[in-house]
C-alpha positions as a Markdown table, in Angstrom:
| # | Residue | x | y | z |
|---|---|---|---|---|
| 1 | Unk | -49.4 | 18.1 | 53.9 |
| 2 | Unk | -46.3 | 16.4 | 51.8 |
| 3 | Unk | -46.2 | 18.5 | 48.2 |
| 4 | Unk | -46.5 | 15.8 | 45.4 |
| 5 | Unk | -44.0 | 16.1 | 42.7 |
| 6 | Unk | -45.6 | 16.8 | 39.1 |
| 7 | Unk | -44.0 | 13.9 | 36.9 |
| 8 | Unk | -43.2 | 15.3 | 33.6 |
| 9 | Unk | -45.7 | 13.4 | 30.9 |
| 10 | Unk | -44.1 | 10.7 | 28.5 |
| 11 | Unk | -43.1 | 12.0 | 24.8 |
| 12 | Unk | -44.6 | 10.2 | 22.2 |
| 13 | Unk | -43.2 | 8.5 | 19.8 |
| 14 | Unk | -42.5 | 10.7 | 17.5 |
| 15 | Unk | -41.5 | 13.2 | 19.5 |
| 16 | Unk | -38.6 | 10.7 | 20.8 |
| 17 | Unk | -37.7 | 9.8 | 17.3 |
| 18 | Unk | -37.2 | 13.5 | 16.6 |
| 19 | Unk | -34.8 | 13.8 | 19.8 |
| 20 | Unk | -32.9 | 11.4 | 18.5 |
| 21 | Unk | -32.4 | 12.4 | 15.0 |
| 22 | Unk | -31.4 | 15.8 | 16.4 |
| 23 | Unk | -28.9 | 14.0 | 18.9 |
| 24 | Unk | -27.8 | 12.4 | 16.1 |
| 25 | Unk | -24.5 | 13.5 | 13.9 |
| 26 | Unk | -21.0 | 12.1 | 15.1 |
| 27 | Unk | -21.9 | 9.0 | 13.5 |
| 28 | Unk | -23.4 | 9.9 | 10.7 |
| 29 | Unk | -20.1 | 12.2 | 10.4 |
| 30 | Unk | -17.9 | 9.1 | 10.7 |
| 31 | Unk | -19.7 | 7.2 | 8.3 |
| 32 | Unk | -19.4 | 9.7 | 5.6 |
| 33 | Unk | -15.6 | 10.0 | 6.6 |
| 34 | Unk | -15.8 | 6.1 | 5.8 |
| 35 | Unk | -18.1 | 6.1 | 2.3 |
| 36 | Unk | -15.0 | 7.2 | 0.4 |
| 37 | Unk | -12.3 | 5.7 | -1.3 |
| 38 | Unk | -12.6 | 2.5 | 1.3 |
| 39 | Unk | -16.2 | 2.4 | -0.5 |
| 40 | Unk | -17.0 | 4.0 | -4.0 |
| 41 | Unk | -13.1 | 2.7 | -5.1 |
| 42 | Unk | -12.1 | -0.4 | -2.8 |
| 43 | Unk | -15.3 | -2.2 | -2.5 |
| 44 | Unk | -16.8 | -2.0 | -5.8 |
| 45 | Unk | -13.5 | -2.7 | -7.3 |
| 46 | Unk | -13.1 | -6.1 | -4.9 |
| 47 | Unk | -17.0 | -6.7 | -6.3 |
| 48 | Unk | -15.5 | -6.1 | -9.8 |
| 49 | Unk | -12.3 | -8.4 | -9.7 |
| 50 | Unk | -13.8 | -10.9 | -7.5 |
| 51 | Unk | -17.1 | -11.1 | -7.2 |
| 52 | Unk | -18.6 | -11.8 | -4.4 |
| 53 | Unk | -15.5 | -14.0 | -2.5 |
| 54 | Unk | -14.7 | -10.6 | -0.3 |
| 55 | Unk | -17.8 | -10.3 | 1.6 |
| 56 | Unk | -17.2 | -12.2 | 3.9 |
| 57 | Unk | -14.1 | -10.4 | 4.7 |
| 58 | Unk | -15.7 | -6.6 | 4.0 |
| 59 | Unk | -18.1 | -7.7 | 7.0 |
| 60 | Unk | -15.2 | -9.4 | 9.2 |
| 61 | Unk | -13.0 | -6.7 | 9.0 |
| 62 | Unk | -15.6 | -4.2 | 10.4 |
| 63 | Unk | -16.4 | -6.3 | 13.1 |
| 64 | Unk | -12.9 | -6.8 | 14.2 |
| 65 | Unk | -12.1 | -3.6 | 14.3 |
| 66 | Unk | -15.3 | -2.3 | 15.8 |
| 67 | Unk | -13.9 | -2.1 | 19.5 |
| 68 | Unk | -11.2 | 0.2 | 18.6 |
| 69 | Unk | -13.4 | 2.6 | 16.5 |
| 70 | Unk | -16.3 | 2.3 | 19.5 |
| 71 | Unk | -13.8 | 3.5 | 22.0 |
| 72 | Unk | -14.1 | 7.0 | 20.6 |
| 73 | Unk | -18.3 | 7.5 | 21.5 |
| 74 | Unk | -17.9 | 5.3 | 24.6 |
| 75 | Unk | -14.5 | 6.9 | 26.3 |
| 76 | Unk | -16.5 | 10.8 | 25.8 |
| 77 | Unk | -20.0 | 9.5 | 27.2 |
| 78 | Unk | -18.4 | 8.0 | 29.8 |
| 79 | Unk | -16.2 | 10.9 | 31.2 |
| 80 | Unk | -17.0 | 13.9 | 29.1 |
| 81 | Unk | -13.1 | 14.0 | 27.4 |
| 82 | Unk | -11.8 | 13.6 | 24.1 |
| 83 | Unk | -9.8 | 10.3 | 23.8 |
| 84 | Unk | -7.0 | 12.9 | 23.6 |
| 85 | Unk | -7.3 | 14.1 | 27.0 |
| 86 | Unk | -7.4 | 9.7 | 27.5 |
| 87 | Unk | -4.2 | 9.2 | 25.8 |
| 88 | Unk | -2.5 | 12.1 | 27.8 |
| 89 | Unk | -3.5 | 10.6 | 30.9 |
| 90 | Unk | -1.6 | 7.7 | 30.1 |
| 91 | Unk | 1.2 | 9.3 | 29.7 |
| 92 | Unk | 2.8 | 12.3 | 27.1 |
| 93 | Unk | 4.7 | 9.3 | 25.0 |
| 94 | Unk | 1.4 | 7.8 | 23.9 |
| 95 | Unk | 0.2 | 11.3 | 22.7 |
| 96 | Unk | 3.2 | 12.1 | 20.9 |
| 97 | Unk | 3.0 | 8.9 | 19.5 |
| 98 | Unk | -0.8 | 9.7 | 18.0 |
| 99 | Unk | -0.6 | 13.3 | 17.0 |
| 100 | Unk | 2.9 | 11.6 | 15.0 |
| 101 | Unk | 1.1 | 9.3 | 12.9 |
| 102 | Unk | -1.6 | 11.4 | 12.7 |
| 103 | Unk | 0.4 | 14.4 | 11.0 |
| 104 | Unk | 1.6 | 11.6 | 8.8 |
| 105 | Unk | -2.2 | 10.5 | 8.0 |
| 106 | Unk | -4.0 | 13.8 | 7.7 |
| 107 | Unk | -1.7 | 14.7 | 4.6 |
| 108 | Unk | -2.2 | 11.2 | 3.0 |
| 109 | Unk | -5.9 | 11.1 | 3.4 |
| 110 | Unk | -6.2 | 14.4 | 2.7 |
| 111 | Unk | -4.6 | 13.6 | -0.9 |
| 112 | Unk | -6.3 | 10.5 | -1.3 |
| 113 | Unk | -10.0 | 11.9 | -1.1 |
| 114 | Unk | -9.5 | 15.4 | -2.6 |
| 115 | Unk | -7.8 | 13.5 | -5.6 |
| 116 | Unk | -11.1 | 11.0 | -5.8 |
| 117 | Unk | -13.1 | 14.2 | -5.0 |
| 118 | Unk | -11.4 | 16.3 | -8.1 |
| 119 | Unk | -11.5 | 12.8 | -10.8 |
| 120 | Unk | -15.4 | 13.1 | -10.2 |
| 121 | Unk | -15.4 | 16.8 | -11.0 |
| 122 | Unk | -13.4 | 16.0 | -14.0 |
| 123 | Unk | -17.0 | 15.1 | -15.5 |
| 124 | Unk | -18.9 | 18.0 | -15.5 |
| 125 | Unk | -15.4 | 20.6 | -15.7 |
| 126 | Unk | -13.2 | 19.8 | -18.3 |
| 127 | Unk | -10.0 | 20.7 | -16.9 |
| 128 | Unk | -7.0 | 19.0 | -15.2 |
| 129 | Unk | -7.4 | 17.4 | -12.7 |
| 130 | Unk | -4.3 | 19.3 | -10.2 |
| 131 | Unk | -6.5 | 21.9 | -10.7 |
| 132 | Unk | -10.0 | 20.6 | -9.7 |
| 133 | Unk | -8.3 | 19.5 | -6.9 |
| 134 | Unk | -6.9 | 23.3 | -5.6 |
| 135 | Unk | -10.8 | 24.2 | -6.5 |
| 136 | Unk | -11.9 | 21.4 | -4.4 |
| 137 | Unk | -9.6 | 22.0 | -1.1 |
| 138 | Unk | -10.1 | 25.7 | -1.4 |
| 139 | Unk | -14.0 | 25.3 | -1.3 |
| 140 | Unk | -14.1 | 22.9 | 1.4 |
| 141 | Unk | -11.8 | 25.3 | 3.6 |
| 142 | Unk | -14.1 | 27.9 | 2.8 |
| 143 | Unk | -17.0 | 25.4 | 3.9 |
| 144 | Unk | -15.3 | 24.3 | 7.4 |
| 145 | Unk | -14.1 | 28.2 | 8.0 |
| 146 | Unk | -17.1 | 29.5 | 7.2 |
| 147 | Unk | -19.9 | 27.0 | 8.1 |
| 148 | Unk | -17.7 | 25.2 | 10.9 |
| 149 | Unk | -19.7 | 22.2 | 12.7 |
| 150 | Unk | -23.7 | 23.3 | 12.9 |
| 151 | Unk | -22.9 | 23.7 | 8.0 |
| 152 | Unk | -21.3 | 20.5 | 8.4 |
| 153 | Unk | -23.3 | 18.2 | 10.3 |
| 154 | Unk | -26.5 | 19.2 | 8.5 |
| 155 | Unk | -25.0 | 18.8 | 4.6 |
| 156 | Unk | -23.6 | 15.5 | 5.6 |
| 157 | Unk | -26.7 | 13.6 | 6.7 |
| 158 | Unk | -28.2 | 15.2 | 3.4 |
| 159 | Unk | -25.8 | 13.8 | 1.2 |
| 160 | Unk | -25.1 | 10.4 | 3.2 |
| 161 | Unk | -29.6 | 9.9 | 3.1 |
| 162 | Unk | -29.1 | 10.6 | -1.2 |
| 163 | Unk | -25.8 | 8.8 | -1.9 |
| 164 | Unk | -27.4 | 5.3 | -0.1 |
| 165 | Unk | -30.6 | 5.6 | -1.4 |
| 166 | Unk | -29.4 | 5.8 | -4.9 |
| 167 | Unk | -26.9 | 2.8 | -4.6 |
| 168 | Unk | -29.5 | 0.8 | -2.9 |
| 169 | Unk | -31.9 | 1.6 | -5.8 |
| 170 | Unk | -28.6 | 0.7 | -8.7 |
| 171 | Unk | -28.5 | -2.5 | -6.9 |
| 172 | Unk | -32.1 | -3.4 | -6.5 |
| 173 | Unk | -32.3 | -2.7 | -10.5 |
| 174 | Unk | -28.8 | -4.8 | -10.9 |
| 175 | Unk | -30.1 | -7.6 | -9.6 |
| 176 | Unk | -32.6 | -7.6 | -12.1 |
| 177 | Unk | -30.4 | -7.3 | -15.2 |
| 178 | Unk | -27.6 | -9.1 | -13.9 |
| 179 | Unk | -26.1 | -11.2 | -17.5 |
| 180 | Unk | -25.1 | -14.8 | -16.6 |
| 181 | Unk | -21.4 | -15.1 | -16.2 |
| 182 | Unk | -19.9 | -16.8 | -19.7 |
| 183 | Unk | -19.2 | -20.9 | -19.0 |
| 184 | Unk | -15.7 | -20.5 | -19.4 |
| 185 | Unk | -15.5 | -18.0 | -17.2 |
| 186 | Unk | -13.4 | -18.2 | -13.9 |
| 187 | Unk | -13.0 | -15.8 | -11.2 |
| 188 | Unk | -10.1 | -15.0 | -10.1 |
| 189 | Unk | -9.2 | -15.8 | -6.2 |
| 190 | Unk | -8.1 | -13.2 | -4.5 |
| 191 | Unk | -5.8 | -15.2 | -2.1 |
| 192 | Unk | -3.1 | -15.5 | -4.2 |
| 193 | Unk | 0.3 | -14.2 | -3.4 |
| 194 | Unk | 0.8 | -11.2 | -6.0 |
| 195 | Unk | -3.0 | -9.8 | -4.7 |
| 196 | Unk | -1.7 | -9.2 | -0.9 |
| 197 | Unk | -1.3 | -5.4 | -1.6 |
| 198 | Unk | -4.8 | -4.8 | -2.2 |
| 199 | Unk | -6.1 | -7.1 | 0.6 |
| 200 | Unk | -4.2 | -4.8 | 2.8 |
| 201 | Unk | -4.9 | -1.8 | 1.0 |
| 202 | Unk | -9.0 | -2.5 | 0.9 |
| 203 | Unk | -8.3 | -3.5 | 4.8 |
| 204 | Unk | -6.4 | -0.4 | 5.3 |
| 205 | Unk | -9.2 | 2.0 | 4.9 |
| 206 | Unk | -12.4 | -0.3 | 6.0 |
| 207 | Unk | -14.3 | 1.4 | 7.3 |
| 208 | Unk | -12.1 | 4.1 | 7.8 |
| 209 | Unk | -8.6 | 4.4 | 9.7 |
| 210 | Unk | -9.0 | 3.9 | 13.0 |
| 211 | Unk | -7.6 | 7.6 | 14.0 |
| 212 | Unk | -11.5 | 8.6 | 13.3 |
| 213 | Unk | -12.3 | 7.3 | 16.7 |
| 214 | Unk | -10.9 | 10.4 | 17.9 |
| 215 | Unk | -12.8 | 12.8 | 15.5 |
| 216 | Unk | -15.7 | 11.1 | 16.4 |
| 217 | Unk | -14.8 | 11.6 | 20.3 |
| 218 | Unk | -14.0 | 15.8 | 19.2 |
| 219 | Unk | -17.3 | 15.9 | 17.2 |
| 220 | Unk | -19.3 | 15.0 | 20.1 |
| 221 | Unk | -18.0 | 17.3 | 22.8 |
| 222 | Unk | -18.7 | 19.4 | 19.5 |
| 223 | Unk | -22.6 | 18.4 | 19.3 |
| 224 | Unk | -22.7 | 18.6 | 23.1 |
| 225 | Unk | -22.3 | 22.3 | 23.0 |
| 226 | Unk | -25.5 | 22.7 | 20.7 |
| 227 | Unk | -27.7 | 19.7 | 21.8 |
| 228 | Unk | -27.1 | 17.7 | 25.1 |
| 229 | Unk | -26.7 | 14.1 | 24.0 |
| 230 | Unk | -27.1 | 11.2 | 26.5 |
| 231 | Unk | -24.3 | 8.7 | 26.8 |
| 232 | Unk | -27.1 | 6.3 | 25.4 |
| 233 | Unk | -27.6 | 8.7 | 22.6 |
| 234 | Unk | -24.0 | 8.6 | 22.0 |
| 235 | Unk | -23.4 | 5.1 | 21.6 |
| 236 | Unk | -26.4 | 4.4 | 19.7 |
| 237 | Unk | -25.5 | 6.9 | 17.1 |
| 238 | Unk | -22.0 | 5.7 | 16.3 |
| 239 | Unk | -23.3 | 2.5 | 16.3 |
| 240 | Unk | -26.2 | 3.4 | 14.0 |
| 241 | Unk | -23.7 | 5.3 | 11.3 |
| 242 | Unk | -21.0 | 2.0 | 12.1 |
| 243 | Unk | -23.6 | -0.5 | 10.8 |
| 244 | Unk | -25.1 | 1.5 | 8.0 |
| 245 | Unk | -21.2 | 1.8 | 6.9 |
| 246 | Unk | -20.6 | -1.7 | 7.1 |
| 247 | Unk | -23.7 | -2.5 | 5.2 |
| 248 | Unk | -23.1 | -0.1 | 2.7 |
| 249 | Unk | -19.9 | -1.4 | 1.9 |
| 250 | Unk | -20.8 | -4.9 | 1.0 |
| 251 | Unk | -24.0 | -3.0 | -1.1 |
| 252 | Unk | -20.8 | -1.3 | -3.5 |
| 253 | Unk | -19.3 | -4.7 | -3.9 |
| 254 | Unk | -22.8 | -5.8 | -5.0 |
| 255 | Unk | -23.1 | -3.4 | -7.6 |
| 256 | Unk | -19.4 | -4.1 | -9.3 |
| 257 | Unk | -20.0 | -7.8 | -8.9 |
| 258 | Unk | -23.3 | -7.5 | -10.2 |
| 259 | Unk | -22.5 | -4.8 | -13.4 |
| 260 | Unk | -18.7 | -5.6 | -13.9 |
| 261 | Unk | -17.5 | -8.8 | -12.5 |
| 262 | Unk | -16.7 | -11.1 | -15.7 |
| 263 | Unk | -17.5 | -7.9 | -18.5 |
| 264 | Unk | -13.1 | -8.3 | -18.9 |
| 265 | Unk | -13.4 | -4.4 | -17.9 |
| 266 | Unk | -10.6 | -3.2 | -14.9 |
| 267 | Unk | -11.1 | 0.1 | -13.2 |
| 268 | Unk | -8.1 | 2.5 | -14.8 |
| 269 | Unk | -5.5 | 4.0 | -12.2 |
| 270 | Unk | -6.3 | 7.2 | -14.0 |
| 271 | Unk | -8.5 | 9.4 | -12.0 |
| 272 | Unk | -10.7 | 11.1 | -14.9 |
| 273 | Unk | -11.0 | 7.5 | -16.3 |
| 274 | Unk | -11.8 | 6.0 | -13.2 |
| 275 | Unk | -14.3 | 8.3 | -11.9 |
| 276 | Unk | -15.6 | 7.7 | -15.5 |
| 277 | Unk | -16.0 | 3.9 | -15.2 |
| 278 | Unk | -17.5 | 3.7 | -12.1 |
| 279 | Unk | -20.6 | 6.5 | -12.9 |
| 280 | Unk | -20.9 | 3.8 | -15.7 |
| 281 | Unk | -21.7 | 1.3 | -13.2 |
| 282 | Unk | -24.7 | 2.9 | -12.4 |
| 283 | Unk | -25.9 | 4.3 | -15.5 |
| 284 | Unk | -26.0 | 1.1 | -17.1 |
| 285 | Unk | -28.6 | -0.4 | -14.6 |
| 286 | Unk | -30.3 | 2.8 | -14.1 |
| 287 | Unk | -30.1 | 4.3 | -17.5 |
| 288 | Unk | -28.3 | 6.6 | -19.4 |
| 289 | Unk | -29.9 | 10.0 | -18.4 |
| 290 | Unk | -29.5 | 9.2 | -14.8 |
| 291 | Unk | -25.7 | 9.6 | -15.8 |
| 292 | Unk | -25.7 | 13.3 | -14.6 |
| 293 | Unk | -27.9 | 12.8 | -11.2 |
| 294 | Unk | -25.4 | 9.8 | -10.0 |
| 295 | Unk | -22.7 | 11.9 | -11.1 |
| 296 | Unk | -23.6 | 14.4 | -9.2 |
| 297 | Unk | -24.5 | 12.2 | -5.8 |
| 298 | Unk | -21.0 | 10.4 | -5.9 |
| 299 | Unk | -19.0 | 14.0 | -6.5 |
| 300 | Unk | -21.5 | 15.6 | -3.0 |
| 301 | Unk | -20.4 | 12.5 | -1.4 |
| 302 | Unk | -16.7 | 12.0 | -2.2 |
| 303 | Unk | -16.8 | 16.1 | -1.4 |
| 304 | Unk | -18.5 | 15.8 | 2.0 |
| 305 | Unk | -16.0 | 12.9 | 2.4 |
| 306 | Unk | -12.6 | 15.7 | 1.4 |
| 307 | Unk | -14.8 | 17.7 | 4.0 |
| 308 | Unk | -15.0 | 15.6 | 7.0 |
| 309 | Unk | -11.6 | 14.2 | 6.5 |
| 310 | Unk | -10.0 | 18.0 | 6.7 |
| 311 | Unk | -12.0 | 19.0 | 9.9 |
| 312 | Unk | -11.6 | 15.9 | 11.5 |
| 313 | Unk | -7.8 | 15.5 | 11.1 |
| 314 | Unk | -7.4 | 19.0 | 12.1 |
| 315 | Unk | -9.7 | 19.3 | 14.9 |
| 316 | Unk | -7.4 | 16.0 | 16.5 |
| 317 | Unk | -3.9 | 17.6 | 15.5 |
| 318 | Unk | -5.6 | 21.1 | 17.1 |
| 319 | Unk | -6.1 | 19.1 | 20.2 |
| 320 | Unk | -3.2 | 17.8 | 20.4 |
| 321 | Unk | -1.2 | 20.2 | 20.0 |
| 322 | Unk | -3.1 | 22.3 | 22.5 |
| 323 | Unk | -3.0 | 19.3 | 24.9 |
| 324 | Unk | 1.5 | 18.7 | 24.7 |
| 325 | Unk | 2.0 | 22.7 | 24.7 |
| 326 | Unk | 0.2 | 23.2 | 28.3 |
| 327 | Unk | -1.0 | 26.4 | 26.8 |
| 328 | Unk | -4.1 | 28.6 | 27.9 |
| 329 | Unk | -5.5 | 29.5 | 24.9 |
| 330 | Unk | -9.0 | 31.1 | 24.6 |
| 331 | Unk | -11.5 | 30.0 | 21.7 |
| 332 | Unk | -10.9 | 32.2 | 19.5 |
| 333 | Unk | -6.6 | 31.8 | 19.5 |
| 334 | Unk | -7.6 | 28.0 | 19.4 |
| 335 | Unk | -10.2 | 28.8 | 16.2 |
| 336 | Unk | -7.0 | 30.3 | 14.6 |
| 337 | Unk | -5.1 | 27.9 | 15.3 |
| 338 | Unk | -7.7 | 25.1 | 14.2 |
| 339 | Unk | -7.6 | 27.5 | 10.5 |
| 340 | Unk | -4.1 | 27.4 | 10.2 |
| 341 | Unk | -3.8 | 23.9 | 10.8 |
| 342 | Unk | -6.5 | 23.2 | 7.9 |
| 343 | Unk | -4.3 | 25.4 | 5.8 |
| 344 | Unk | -1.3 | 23.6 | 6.5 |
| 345 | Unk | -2.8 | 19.8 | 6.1 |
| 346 | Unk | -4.4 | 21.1 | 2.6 |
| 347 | Unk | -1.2 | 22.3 | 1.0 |
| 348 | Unk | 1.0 | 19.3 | 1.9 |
| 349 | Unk | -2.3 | 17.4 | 0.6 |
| 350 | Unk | -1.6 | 19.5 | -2.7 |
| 351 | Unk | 1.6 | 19.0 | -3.0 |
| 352 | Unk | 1.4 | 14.4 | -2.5 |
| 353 | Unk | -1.6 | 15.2 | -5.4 |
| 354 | Unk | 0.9 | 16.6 | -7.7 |
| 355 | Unk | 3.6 | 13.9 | -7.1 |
| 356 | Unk | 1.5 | 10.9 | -8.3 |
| 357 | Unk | 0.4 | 13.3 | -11.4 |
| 358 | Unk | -3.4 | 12.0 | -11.8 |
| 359 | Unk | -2.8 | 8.6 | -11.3 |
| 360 | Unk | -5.8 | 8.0 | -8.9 |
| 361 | Unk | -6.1 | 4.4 | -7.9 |
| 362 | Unk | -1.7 | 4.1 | -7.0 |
| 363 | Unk | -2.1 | 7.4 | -5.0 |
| 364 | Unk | -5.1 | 5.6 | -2.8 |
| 365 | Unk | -3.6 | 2.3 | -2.8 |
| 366 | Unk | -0.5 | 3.8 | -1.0 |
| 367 | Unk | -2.5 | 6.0 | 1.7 |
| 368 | Unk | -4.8 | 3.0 | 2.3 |
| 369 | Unk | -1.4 | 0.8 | 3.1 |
| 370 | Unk | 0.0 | 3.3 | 5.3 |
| 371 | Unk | -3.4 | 3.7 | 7.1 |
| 372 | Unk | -3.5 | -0.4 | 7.6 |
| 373 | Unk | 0.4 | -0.1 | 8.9 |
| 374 | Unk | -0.4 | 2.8 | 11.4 |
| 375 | Unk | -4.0 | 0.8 | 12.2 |
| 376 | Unk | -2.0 | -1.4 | 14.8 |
| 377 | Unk | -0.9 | 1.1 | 16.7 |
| 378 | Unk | -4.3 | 3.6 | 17.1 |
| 379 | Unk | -6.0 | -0.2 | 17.7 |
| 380 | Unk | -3.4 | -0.6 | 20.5 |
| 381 | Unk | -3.9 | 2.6 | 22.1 |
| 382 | Unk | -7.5 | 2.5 | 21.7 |
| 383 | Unk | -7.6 | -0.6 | 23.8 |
| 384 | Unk | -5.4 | 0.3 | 26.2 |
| 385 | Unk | -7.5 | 3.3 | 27.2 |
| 386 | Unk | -10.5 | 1.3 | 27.4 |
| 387 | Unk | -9.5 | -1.0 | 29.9 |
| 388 | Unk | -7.1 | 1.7 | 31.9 |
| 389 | Unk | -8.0 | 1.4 | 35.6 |
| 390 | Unk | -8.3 | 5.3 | 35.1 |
| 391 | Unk | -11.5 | 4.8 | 33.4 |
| 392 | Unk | -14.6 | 4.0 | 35.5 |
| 393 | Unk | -15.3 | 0.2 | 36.2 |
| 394 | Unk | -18.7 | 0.4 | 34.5 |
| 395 | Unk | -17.3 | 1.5 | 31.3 |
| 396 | Unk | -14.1 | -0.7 | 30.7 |
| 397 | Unk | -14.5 | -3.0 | 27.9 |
| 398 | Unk | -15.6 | -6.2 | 29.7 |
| 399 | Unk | -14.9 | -10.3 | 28.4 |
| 400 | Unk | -16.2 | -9.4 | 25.6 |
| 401 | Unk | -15.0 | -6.8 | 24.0 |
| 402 | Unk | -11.5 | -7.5 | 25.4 |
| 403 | Unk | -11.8 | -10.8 | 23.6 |
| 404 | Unk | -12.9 | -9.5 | 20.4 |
| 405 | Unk | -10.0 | -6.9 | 20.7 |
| 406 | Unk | -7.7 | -9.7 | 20.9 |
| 407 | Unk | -9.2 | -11.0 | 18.0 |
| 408 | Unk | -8.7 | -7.9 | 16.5 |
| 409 | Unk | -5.0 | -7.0 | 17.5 |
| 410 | Unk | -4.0 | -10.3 | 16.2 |
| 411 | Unk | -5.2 | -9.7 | 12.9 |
| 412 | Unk | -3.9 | -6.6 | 12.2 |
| 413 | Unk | -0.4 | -7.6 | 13.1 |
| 414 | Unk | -0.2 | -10.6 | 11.0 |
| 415 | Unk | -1.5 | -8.7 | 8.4 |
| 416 | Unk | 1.0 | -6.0 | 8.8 |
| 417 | Unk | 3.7 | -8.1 | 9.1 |
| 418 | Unk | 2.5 | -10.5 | 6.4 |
| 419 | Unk | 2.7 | -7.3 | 4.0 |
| 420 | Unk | 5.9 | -6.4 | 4.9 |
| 421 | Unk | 7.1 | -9.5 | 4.2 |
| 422 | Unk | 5.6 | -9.6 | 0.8 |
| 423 | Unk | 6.8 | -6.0 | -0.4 |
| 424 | Unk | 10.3 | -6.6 | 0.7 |
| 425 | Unk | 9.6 | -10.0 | -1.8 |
| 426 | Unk | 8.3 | -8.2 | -4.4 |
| 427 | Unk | 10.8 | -5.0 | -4.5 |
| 428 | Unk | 14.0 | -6.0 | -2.9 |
C-alpha cells in the first residue's frame, strides 16, 4: 500500500502576517538609515522654501534610483552573498573602488547625522553641542557593542512606527489650519541657477546614498542567522521600508509647505537653532505641550538614524576589508575587528563635527553633495552586478529595470556634472 504524505495545514492569516513581520527588518533598517537629514532637514526645508514645486522630483528621484538600492535585497536572495562578495567577483578593482568611497562616506555621514542627532539634544541638555555629540556617538557605540543586530532591529521598528505616526498626525492637523498664502506673495522657483547646490544636495541623500544597498545586503545574511527569510520575504521587505521612505518624504515637505512656506521664516544653519525651528513646525499644529513628545520622537529617530548609519558603514568596510585581505578570521577576531572599525569611523566623525563648529545645515549640505558625487559610481556598480552573466538568468535585471537604470544613470551624471560646472562658476 503507497504511504500518503501528511500535507502540512495552511496558516491563517494572521499567523502569516506575523511571519512576515518577524521576517521583517532590513528594510525597515534602511528606511530609518534614510528618515534623517535627507528627511527631517532636506525635505521639510524644500516644503519650506518652495512649497510644494519639489514633489514631483522628491518622488522621481526615488524611483530612479530604486534599481540601484533594490540590487542589495535581490543580489543576497538570489545567491545567498553580500553584494560585496558580488563586487569581488567582478574583479578586486571594483572592490577597492567601493570600500574607497565608502571610507570617505562613513566619516561624512557619520558627522552629518550625529551633528543633527546632538542639535536635537540641545533641547532638553543645555550644553554645547561638540559635546552632545561625543555623548551621542559614545552611547550609540555602546548600543551597537552591546546590543549588536537582534537591540537594533527591534528599537528601530519602534521608533520608525512613532516618528511616522506622529508626522502623519502634524500633517493631517496642518491641513486644517493651513493660513492662506498673502496675495502678493510669490514662491520662489527653485530652478534657478544660484539654487543648484541644494537640488543636488536634497538629491544627494534621497532616500539615502546608494552605498546602503550593501548594508541592506549585510543586514540580511544578518537576519538570516536568527529567522530564515524567503527570497520573497526579502524583496518584499526592502520594498515595503523603500515605499514607506519615499512616501514619508513627500509627507515632511507637506508639513514645511503647509506651516512655513510664505511665514518669511528660513531654517538657521545653526544646529541648536535649527533643531529648534523645526520642533516648532509641529508644535504649532499640534500644540504647544506636545513640544516635548515631538521633541523627543525626532531626537529617538535622528538617534536610531546616527545608529544605523555607524553599523551599517562599519559592517561594509568590515567586509571589505575581510574580503581584499584573504584572511581566515574567526567570528569573534572579525567582531573585534567590526568594534574597532566603529571606533575609528566615530572619531574621524568627531573630528569633521568640530571643523564646521555647530554650523548644522553647511556641514549636511556638504556630506549630502559628496554622497550625490559618489552616487554615480555605487549606481554603476550596482548595475553592473545585476546584469553580470555571473548572476543567475532568472535574477538579472530584465527590460525593465535595465531601462529604468538607464534612466537612472543618465540623470545622475548630468546632474553631477551639471554641479560641477556650477561650483567651479560660482567659486573659481
Amino acid at each position: 500500500m503507497a504511504t500518503s504524505q501528511v500535507k502540512p495545514l495552511p496558516m491563517n492569516w494572521t499567523a502569516q502576517l506575523a511571519l512576515g513581520i518577524k521576517a521583517m527588518g532590513p528594510g525597515v533598517l534602511m528606511a530609518a538609515a534614510a528618515i534623517g537629514a535627507s528627511h527631517l532637514v532636506s525635505s521639510t526645508r524644500a516644503g519650506a522654501e518652495f512649497g510644494w514645486q519639489l514633489a514631483w522630483v522628491i518622488l522621481g528621484v526615488n524611483l530612479l534610483k530604486y534599481p540601484f538600492f533594490a540590487a542589495g535585497a535581490r543580489y543576497t536572495a538570489a545567491t545567498g552573498e553580500s553584494l560585496l562578495h558580488g563586487y569581488l567577483k567582478q574583479g578586486r578593482g571594483y572592490l577597492w573602488l567601493f570600500t574607497g568611497l565608502n571610507v570617505i562616506a562613513s566619516i561624512a555621514s557619520t558627522a552629518g547625522v550625529c551633528m543633527l542627532t546632538a542639535a536635537m539634544l540641545t533641547q532638553f541638555i543645555p550644553l554645547p553641542i561638540d559635546v552632545l555629540a561625543l555623548l551621542v556617538l559614545i552611547s550609540s557605540l555602546l548600543l551597537l557593542i552591546l546590543g549588536h543586530y537582534s537591540l537594533l532591529d527591534r528599537l528601530t521598528k519602534i521608533i520608525m512606527f512613532a516618528l511616522t505616526l506622529t508626522t502623519l498626525i502634524a500633517v493631517a492637523l496642518a491641513l486644517d489650519h493651513v493660513k492662506p498664502l498673502e496675495s502678493q506673495f510669490v514662491s520662489h522657483s527653485p530652478w534657478q541657477w544660484a539654487h543648484v547646490g541644494f537640488l543636488v544636495a536634497m538629491m544627494g541623500w534621497m532616500p539615502a546614498p546608494i552605498e546602503v544597498s550593501a548594508w541592506n545586503s549585510l543586514w540580511l545574511l544578518e537576519k538570516q542567522k536568527t529567522s530564515p527569510v524567503t527570497p520573497a520575504q526579502a524583496i518584499l521587505d526592502f520594498n515595503l521600508g523603500y515605499i514607506v521612505t519615499a512616501l514619508l518624504a513627500v509627507v515632511f515637505l507637506a508639513l514645511g509647505a503647509l506651516v512655513m512656506h510664505g511665514s518669511g521664516e528660513h531654517f538657521s544653519d545653526s544646529g541648536a537653532k535649527f533643531a529648534n525651528q523645526l520642533i516648532n513646525l509641529y508644535s504649532q499644529v499640534m500644540g504647544g505641550e506636545s513640544r516635548y513628545l515631538i521633541g523627543i520622537v525626532a531626537f529617538l529617530c535622528i538617534f536610531s538614524t546616527t545608529v544605523t548609519v555607524i553599523d551599517g558603514y562599519s559592517r561594509t568596510l568590515n567586509m571589505g576589508w575581510q574580503l581584499l585581505s584573504r584572511a581566515a578570521v574567526s567570528e569573534t577576531q572579525s567582531d573585534k575587528r567590526l568594534t574597532g572599525i566603529m571606533l575609528s569611523v566615530s572619531a574621524l566623525g568627531l573630528l569633521l563635527i568640530l571643523f564646521f563648529k555647530g554650523a548644522l545645515l553647511p556641514l549636511l549640505e556638504f556630506v549630502m553633495i559628496l554622497a550625490f558625487m559618489t552616487t554615480v559610481v555605487f549606481a554603476w556598480l550596482n548595475y553592473r552586478l545585476m546584469t553580470s552573466t555571473q548572476l543567475p538568468a532568472a535574477h538579472r535585471y530584465g527590460t525593465k529595470m535595465k531601462g529604468l537604470s538607464w534612466i537612472g544613470l543618465s540623470y545622475l551624471l548630468i546632474f553631477a556634472v551639471l554641479f560641477i560646472y556650477w561650483y567651479l562658476a560660482v567659486n573659481v
